[in-house]
N, C-alpha and C positions, 0 to 999 in steps of 0.2 A: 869769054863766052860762057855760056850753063852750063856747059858740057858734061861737068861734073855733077852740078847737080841734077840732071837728067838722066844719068847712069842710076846716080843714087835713087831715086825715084823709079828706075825698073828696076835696081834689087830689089828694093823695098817689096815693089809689086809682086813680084817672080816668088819674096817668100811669104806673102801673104798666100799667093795662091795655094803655095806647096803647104802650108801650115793649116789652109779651111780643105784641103783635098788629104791630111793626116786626120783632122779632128773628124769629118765627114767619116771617113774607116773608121772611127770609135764609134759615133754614133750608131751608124749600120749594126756593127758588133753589139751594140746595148738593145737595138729596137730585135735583134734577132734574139737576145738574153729575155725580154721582156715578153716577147710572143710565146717563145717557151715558159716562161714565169707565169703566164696566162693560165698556158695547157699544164700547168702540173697544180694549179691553184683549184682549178677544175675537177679534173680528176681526186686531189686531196679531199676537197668539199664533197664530193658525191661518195665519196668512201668515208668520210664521216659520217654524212645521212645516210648511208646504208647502213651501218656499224651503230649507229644511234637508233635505227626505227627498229633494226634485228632485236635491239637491249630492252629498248621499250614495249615493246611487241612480247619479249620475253617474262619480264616482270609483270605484267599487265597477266598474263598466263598464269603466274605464279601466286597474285593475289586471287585471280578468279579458283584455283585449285586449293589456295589454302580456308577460304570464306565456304569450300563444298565439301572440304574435311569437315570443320565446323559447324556444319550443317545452318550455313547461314543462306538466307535467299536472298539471293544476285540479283532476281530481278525486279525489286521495288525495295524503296525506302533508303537509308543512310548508306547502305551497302554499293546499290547504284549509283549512288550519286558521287560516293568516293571513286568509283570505278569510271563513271564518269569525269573527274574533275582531273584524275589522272589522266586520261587520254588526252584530255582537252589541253593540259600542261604540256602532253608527250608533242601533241600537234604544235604549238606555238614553240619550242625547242628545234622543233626541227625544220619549222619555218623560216627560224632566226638562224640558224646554221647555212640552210639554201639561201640566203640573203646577202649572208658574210660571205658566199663563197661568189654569188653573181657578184657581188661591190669590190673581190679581191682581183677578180676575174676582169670588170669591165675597166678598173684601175689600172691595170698590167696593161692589158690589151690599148688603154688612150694614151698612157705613159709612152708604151712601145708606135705607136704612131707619130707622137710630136714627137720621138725621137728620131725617126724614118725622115717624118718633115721636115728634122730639119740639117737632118745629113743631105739631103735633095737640094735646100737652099744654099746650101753650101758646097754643091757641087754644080750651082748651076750660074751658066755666063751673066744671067744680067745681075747676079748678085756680086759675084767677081768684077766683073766691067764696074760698077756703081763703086766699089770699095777700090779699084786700080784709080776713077776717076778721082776720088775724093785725097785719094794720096800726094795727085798730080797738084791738084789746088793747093794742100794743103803745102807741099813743098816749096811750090813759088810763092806762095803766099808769105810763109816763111821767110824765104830768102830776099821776098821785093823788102819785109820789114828791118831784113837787117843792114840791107843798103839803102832803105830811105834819106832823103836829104834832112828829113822832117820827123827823122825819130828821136825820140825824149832821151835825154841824157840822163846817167844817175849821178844825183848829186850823192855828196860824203852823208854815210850812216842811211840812205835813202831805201826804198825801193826795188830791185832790177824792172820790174814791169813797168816803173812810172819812178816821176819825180815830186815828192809829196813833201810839202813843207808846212803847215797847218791847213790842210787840205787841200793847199796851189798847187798845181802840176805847173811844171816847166818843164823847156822843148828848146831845142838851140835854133825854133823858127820863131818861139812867140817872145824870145829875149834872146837876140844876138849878140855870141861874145859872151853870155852870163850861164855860166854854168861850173860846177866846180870837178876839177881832177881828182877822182880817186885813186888814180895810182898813186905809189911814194915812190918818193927819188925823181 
């Protein structure tokens, strides 16, 4: 009877389960790593753009006070326009920083979802059922191949999956009687 191979095919299953319900616990572990990796990406970025608008904001001070030592006028001609072209630099810097920090943020945050999603698939029945299913085939399927009456012999120097002799496959159904032992002795 199967008997045996029935058993084997509920270990089989028993530790598939138990191996997608340990990887499942990592996942969770990673999508919880990843939402925090989120909120600290966040936070880092906004304390960058503060720390950067404070600097620029600063120096921008510093030229406008040094150009009034100087007795230069700020407000027309090459003076403005410097004063202006810096701002305009300080604004796209700090643009590009809130940018890197949404793109770190919303990277974390989708990372940490398909990993969520797919701790969920792998804690969940029909995804188990369909992979217990597939073992079950896969086992008899196996095992009808290795007691066929009609399975391919290997001949000497051959194969194991076939019997190839300039490209003929032999079978001890399509040449009875012809096939060669490779055992010795």
């Amino acid at each position: 009877m199967a008997w045996p191979l029935i058993i084997a095919a509920a270990v089989q299953i028993a530790g598939q389960y138990m191996s997608n319900q340990a990887e499942a616990d990592v996942e969770e572990q990673n999508a919880r790593f990843l939402r925090a990796q989120a909120e600290l990406a966040q936070a880092a970025g906004d304390r960058e753009a503060k720390i950067f608008s404070r600097q620029a904001s600063y120096e921008q001070g510093q030229r406008i006070t040094a150009y009034g030592a100087a007795n230069v006028d700020v407000g027309s001609g090459s003076a403005l326009a410097l004063l202006a072209s810096e701002g305009a630099n300080a604004m796209n810097e700090l643009a590009a920083i809130r940018y890197n920090t949404e793109m770190n943020v919303r990277l974390a945050r989708e990372r940490g979802q398909l990993t969520a999603d797919k701790a969920n698939t792998l804690r969940s029945t029909s995804y188990n059922t369909l992979q217990a299913g597939s073992t079950v085939l896969n086992t008899f399927a196996s095992y009808d191949m290795r007691n066929s009456p009609n399975k391919t012999k290997t001949v000497a120097g051959g194969n194991p999956g076939g019997n190839y002799i300039a490209g003929t496959s032999f079978s001890s159904s399509s040449y009875p009687g012809y096939y060669l032992n490779t055992k010795k002795g």
